[in-house]
BASEKE-661120 format. One record per atom (N, C-alpha, C): residue number from 1; x, y, z. Coordinates in nm, 4 decimals, m for minus. Layout:
N
<pt><k>NUM</k><X>X</X><Y>Y</Y><Z>Z</Z></pt>
...
END
This chain:
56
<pt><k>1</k><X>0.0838</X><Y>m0.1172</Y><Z>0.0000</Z></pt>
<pt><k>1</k><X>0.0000</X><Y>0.0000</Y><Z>0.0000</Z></pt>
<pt><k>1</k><X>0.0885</X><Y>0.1238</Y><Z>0.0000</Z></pt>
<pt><k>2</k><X>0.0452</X><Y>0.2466</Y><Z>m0.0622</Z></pt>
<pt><k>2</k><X>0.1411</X><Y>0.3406</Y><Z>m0.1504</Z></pt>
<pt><k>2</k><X>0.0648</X><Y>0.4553</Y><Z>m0.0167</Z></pt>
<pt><k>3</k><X>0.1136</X><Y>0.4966</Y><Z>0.0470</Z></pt>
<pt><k>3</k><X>0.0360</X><Y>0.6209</Y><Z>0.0751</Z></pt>
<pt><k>3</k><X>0.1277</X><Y>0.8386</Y><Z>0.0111</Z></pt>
<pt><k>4</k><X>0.0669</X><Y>0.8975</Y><Z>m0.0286</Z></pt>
<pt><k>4</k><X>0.0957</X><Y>0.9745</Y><Z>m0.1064</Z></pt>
<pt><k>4</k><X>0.0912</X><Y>1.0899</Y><Z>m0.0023</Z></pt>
<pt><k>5</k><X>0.2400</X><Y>1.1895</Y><Z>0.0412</Z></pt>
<pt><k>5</k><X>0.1894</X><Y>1.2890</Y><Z>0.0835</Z></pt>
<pt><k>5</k><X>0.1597</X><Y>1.4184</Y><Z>0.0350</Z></pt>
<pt><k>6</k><X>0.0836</X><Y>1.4860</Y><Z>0.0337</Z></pt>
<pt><k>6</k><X>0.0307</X><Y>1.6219</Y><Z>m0.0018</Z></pt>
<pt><k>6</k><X>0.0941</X><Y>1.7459</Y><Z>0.0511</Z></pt>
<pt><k>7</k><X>0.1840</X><Y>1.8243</Y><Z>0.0012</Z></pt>
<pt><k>7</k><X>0.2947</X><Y>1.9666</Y><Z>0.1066</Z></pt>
<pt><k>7</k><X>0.2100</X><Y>2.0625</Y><Z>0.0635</Z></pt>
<pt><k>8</k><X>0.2052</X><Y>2.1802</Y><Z>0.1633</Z></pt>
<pt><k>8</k><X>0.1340</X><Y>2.2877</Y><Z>0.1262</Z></pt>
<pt><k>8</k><X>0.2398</X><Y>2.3545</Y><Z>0.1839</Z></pt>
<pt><k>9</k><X>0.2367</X><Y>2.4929</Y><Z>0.1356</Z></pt>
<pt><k>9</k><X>0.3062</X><Y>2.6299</Y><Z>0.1530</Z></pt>
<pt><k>9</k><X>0.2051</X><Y>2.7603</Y><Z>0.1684</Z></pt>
<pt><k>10</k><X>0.2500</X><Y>2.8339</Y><Z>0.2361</Z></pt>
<pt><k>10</k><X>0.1932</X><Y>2.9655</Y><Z>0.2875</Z></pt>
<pt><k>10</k><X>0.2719</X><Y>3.0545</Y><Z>0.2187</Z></pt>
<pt><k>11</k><X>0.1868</X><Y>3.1679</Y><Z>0.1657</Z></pt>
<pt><k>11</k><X>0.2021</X><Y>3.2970</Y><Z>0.1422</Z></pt>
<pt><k>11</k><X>0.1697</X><Y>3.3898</Y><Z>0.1826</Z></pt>
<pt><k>12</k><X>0.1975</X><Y>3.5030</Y><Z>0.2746</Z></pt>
<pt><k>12</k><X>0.1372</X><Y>3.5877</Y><Z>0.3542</Z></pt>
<pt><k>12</k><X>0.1572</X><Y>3.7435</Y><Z>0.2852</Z></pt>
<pt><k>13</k><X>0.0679</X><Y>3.8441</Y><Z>0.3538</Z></pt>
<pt><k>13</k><X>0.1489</X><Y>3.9321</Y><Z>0.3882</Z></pt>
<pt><k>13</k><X>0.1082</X><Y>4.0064</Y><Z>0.5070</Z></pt>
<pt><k>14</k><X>0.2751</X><Y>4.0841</Y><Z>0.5814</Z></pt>
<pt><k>14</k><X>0.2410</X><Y>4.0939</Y><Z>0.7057</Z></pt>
<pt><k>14</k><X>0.2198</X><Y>4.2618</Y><Z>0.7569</Z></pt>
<pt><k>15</k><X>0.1633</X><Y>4.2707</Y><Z>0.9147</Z></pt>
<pt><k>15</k><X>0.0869</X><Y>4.4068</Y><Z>0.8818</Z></pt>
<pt><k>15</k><X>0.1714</X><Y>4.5434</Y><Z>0.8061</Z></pt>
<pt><k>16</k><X>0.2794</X><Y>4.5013</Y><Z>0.8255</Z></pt>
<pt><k>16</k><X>0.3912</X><Y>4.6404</Y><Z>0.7481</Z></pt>
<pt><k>16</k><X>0.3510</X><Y>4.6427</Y><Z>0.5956</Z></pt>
<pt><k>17</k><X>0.2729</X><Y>4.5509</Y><Z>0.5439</Z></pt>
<pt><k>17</k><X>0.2848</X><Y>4.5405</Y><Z>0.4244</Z></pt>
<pt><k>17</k><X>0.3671</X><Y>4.4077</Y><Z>0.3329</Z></pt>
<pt><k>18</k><X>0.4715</X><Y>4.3876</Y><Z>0.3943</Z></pt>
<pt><k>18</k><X>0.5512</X><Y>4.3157</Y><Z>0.3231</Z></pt>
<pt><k>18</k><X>0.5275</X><Y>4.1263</Y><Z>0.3089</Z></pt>
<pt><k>19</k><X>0.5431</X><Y>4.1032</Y><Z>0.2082</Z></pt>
<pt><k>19</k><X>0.5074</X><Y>3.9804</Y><Z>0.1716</Z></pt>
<pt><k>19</k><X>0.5663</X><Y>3.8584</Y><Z>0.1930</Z></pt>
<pt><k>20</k><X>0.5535</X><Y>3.7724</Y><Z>0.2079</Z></pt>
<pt><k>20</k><X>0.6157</X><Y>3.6541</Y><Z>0.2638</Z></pt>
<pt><k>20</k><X>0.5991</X><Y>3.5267</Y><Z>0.2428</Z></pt>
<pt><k>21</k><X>0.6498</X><Y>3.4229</Y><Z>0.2106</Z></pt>
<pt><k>21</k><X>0.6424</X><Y>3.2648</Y><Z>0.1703</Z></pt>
<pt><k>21</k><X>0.7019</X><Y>3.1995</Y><Z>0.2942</Z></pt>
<pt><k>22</k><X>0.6398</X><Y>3.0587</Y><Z>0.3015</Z></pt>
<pt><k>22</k><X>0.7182</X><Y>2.9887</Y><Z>0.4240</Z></pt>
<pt><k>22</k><X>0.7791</X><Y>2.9325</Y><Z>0.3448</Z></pt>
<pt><k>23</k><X>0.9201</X><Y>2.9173</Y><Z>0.4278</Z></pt>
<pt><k>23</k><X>1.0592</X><Y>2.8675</Y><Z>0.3614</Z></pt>
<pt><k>23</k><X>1.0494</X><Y>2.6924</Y><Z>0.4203</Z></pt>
<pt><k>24</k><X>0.9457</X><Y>2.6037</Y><Z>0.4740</Z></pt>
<pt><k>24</k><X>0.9027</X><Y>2.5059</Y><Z>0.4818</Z></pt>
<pt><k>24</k><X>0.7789</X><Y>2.5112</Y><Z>0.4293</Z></pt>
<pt><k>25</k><X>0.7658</X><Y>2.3380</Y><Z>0.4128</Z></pt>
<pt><k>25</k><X>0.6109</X><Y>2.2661</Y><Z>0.3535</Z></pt>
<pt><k>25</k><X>0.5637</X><Y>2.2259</Y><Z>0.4727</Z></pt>
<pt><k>26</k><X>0.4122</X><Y>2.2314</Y><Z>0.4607</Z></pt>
<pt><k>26</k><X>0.3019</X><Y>2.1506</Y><Z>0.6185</Z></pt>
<pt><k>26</k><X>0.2219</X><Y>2.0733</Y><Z>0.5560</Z></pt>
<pt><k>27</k><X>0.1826</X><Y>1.9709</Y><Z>0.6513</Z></pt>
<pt><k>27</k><X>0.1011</X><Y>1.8505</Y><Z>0.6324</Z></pt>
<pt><k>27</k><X>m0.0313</X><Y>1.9571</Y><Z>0.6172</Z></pt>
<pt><k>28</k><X>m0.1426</X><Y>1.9011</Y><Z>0.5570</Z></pt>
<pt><k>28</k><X>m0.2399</X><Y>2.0227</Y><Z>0.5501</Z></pt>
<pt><k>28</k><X>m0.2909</X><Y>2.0488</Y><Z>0.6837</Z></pt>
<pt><k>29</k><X>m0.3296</X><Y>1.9883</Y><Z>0.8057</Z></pt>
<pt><k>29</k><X>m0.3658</X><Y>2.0050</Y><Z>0.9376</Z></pt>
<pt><k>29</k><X>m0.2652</X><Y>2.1202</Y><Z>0.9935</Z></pt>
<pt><k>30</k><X>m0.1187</X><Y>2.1032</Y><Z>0.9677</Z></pt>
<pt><k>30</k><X>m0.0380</X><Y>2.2087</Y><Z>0.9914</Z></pt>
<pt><k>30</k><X>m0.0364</X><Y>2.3908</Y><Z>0.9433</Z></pt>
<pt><k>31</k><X>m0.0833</X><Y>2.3370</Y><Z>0.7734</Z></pt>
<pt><k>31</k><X>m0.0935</X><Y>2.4367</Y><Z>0.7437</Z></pt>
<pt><k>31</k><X>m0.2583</X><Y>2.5368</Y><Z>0.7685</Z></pt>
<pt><k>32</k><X>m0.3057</X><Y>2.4602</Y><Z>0.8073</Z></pt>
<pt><k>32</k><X>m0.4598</X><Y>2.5487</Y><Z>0.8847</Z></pt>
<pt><k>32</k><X>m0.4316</X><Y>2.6124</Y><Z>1.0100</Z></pt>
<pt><k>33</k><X>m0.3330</X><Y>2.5477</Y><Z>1.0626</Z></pt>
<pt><k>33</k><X>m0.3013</X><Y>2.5740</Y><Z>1.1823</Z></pt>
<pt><k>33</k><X>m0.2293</X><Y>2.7085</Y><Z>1.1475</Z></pt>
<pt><k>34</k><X>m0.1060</X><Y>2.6740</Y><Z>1.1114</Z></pt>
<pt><k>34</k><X>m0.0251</X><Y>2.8204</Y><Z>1.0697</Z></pt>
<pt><k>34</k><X>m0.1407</X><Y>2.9237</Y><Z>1.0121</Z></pt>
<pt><k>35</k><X>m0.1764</X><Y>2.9246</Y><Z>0.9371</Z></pt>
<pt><k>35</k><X>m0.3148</X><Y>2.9982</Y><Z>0.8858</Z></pt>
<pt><k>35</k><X>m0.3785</X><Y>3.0925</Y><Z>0.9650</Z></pt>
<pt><k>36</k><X>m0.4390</X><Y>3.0140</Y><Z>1.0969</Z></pt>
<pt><k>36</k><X>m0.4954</X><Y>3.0629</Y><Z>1.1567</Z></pt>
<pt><k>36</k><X>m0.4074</X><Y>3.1797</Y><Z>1.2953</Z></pt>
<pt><k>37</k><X>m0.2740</X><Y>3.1200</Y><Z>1.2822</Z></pt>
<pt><k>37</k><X>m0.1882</X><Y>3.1868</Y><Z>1.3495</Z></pt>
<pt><k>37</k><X>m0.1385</X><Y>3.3059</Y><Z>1.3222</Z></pt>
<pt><k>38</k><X>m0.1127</X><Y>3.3186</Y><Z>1.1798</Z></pt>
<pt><k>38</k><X>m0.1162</X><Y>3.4163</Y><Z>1.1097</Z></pt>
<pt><k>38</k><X>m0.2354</X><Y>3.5093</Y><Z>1.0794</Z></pt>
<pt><k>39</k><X>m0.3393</X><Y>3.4629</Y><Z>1.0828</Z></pt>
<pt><k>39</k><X>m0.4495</X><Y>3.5635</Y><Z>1.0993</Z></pt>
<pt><k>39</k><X>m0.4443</X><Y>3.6386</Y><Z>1.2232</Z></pt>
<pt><k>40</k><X>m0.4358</X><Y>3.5856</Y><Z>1.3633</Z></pt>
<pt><k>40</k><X>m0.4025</X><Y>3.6362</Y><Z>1.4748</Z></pt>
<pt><k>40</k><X>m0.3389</X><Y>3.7301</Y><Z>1.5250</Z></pt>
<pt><k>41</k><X>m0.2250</X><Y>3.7489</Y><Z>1.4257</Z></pt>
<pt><k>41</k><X>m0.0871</X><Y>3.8142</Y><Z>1.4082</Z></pt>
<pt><k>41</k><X>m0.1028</X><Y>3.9534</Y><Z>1.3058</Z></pt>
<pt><k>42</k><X>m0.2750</X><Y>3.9268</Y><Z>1.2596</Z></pt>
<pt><k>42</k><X>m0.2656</X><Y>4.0958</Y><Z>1.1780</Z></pt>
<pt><k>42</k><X>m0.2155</X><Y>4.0304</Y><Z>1.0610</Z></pt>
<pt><k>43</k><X>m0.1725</X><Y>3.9651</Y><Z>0.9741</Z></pt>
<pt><k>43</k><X>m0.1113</X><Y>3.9204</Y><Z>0.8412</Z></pt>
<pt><k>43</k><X>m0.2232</X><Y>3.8863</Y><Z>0.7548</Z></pt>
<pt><k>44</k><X>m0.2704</X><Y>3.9395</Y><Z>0.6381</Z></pt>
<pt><k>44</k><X>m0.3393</X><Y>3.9663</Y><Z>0.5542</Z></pt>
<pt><k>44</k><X>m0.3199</X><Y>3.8309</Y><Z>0.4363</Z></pt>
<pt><k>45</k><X>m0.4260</X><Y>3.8052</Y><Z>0.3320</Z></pt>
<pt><k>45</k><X>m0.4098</X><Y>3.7875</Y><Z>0.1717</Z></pt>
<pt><k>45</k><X>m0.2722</X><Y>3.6582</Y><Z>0.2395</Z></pt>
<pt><k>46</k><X>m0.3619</X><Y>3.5692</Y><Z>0.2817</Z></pt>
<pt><k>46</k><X>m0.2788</X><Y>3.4519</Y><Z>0.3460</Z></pt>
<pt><k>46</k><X>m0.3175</X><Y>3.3820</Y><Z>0.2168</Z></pt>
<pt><k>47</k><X>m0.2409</X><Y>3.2684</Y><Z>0.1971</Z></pt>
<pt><k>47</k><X>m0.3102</X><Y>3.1639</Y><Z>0.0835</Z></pt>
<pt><k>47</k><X>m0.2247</X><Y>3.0480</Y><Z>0.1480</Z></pt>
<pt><k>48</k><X>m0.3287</X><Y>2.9253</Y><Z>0.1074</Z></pt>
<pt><k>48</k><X>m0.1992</X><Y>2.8238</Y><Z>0.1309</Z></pt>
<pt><k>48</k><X>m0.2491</X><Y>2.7378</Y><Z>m0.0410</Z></pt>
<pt><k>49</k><X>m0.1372</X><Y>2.6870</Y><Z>m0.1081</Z></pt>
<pt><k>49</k><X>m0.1363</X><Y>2.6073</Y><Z>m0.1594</Z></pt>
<pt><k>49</k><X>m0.0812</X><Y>2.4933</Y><Z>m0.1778</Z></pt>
<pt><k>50</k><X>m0.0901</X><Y>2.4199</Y><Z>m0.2617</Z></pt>
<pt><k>50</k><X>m0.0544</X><Y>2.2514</Y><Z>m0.2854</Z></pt>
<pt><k>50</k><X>0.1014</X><Y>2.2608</Y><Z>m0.3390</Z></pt>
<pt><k>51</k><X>0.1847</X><Y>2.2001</Y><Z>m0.2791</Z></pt>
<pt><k>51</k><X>0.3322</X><Y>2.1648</Y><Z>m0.3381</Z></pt>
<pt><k>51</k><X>0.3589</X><Y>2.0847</Y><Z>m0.4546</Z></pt>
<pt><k>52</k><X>0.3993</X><Y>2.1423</Y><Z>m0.5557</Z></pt>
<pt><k>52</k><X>0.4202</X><Y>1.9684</Y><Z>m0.6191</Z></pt>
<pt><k>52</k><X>0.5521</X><Y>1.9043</Y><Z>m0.5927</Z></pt>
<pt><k>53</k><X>0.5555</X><Y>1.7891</Y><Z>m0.5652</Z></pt>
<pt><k>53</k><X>0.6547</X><Y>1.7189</Y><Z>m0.5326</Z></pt>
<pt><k>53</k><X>0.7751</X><Y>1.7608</Y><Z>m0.5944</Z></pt>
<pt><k>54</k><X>0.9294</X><Y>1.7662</Y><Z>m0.5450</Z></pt>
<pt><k>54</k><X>1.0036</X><Y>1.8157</Y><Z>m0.6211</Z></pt>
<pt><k>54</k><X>1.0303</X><Y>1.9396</Y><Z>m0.5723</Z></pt>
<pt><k>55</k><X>0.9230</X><Y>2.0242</Y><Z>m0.5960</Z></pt>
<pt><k>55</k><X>0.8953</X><Y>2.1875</Y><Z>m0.5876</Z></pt>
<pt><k>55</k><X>0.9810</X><Y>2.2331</Y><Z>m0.5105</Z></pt>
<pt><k>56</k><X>1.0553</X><Y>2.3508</Y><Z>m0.4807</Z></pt>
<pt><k>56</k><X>1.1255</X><Y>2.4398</Y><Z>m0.4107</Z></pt>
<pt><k>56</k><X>1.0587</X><Y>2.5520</Y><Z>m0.3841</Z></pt>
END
C-alpha cells in the first residue's frame, strides 16, 4: 500500500505590508493551523497552496 503525501506552503502578507512565503512545507492540518496563526498576528491575503513534489 502506496500512501501519497500532499505539502502545502503559505504565502502571507504581514501588517507592514511586506510579503512573505514559508521557507518550509506543512502537512495540511499544519498548514490550517499556521493559517490561523497568522491571521491572529494581523497578516493579511494569506493563501496556502498545494506543493508539487520536487517543488522548491
Amino acid at each position: 500500500m502506496t500512501t501519497t503525501m500532499i505539502s502545502y506552503r503559505l504565502e502571507w502578507t504581514d501588517p507592514t505590508g511586506k510579503n512573505h512565503t514559508s521557507a518550509v512545507t506543512y502537512d495540511k492540518p499544519s498548514a490550517q493551523d499556521r493559517k490561523q496563526r497568522l491571521e491572529t498576528e494581523g497578516c493579511t491575503e494569506i493563501t496556502v497552496r498545494q506543493v508539487n513534489p520536487g517543488e522548491l
